[in-house]
N, C-alpha and C positions, 0 to 999 in steps of 0.2 A: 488251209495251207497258204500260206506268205508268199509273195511274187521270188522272193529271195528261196524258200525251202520251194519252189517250185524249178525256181532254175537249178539248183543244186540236184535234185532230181531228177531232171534232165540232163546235166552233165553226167552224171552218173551212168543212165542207160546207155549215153550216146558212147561212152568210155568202154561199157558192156560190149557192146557192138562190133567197137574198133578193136579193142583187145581181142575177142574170142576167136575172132575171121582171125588171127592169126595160127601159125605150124609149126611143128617142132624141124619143121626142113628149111624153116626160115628165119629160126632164132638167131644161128651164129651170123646170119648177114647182119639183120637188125642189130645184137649187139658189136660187131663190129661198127657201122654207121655210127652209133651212138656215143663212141669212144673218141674225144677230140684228136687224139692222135692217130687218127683215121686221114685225119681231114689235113694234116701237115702237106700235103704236094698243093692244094688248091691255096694253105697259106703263102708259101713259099713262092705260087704265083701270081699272090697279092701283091708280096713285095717286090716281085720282077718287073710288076707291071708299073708301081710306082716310081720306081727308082729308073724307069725306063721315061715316064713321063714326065716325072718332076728332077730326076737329076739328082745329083746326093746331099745336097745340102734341102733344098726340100724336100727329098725323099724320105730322111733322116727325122726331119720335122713330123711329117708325116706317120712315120711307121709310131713315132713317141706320142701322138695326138690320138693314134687307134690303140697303144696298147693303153694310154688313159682312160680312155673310153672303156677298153673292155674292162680296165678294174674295176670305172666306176659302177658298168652294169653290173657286174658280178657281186658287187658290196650293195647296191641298192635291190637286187633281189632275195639275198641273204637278209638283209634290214624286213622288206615284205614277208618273207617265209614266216619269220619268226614275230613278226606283230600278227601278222592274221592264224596262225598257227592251223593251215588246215592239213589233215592227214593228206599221206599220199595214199593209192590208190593199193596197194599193197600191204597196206597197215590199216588201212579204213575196216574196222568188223562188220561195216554193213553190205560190203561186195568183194573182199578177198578171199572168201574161201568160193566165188564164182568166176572172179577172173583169170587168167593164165601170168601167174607172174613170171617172168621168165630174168628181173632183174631185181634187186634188193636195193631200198634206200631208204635212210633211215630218219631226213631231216625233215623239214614239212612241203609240202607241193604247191603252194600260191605265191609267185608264180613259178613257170621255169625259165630258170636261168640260163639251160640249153636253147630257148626259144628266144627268148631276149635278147643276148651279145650276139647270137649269128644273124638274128637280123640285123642288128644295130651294126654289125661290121661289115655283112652284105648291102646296106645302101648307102653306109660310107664308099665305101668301095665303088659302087653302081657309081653316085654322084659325084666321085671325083674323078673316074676313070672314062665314063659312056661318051665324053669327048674326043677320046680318042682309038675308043675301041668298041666295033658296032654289037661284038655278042655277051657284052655284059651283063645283060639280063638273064642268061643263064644260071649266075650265080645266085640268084635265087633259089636254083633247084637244092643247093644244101640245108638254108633252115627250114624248107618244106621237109625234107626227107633227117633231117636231125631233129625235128620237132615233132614228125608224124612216130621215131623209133621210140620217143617218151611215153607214148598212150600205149603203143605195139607193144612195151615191156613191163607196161602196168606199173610204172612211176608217175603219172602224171595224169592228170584229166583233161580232158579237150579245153575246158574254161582257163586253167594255168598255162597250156600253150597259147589257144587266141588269146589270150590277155598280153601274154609276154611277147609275142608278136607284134601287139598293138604296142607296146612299151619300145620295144626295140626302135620299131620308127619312128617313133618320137625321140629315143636319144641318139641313131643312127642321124637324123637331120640335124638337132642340136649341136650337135660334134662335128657336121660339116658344116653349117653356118659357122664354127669356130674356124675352122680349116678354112675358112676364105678371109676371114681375120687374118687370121696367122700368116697366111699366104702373101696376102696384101703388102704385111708392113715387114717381111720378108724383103720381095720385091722392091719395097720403096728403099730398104738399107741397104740392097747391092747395086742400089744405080745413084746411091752417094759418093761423092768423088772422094 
């Protein structure tokens, strides 16, 4: 067996594991969590928080800088699904008729996309905001618990969420290295006479 068909092996049991601890008394939570339209009051106080920070003209900048950002995560893990093409967990004949599906999806699961843009927007957010507000790091507890309802629903394997996790903070900083570009020569064009 291949270091590669051994980690896959492992993601699988670990998948086993986390899925099955799961209850029918906690499905409708988890699929609620999992629905981005869940999560609308915590965005809404993304943008309150910006627009309180930066002002509307940066604000503005800003809010257009993150929802860039999320397209581009959402199109680069859609590009990933479909080159690596691996099943989801739900579809896979070698552990769906053992795991608890509790949600249906149909495309491929490397990475997730749920795990990816909520990080990537959670440490935008974190890095541009923890200067001025001390409990920012809370907002972490969303892509923990949007990323853990993907394995809990038997869409996703633990390898697709840490991975896309791992993805996220790479383009979650990417995107604020941009934001201080942007910011800069912002800056420098409104203190032009």
């Amino acid at each position: 067996m291949s270091l590669l068909d051994k980690i896959i092996h492992f993601d699988k049991e670990l998948l086993i594991f986390i899925n099955t601890m799961g209850s029918e008394n906690w499905d409708g939570f988890w699929l609620l969590l999992t629905n981005q339209l869940s999560w609308i009051p915590l965005y809404l106080l993304f943008f309150y928080l910006i627009f309180k920070s930066f002002g509307w003209k940066k604000g503005v900048v800003m809010i257009l800088l993150t929802a860039l950002m999320i397209t581009f995560s959402d199109q680069f893990t859609v590009f990933l699904k479909n080159y690596f093409e691996r099943l989801r967990p739900n579809r896979d004949p070698s552990i769906n008729d053992i795991i608890r599906i509790v949600k249906n999806n149909s495309s491929y699961s490397f990475v997730s996309g749920h795990a990816t843009t909520s990080t990537a927007v959670t440490l935008l957010m974190y890095l541009t905001l923890k200067k001025d507000y001390k409990y920012t790091i809370f907002f972490f507890i969303w892509p923990l618990l949007f990323s853990y309802s993907r394995m809990y629903l038997g869409v996703h394997f633990p390898a697709d969420v840490i991975t896309g996790a791992l993805l996220g903070l790479f383009i979650g900083y990417l995107f604020y290295e941009l934001s201080l570009i942007l910011l800069k020569k912002l800056d420098a064009r409104f203190k032009q006479p």
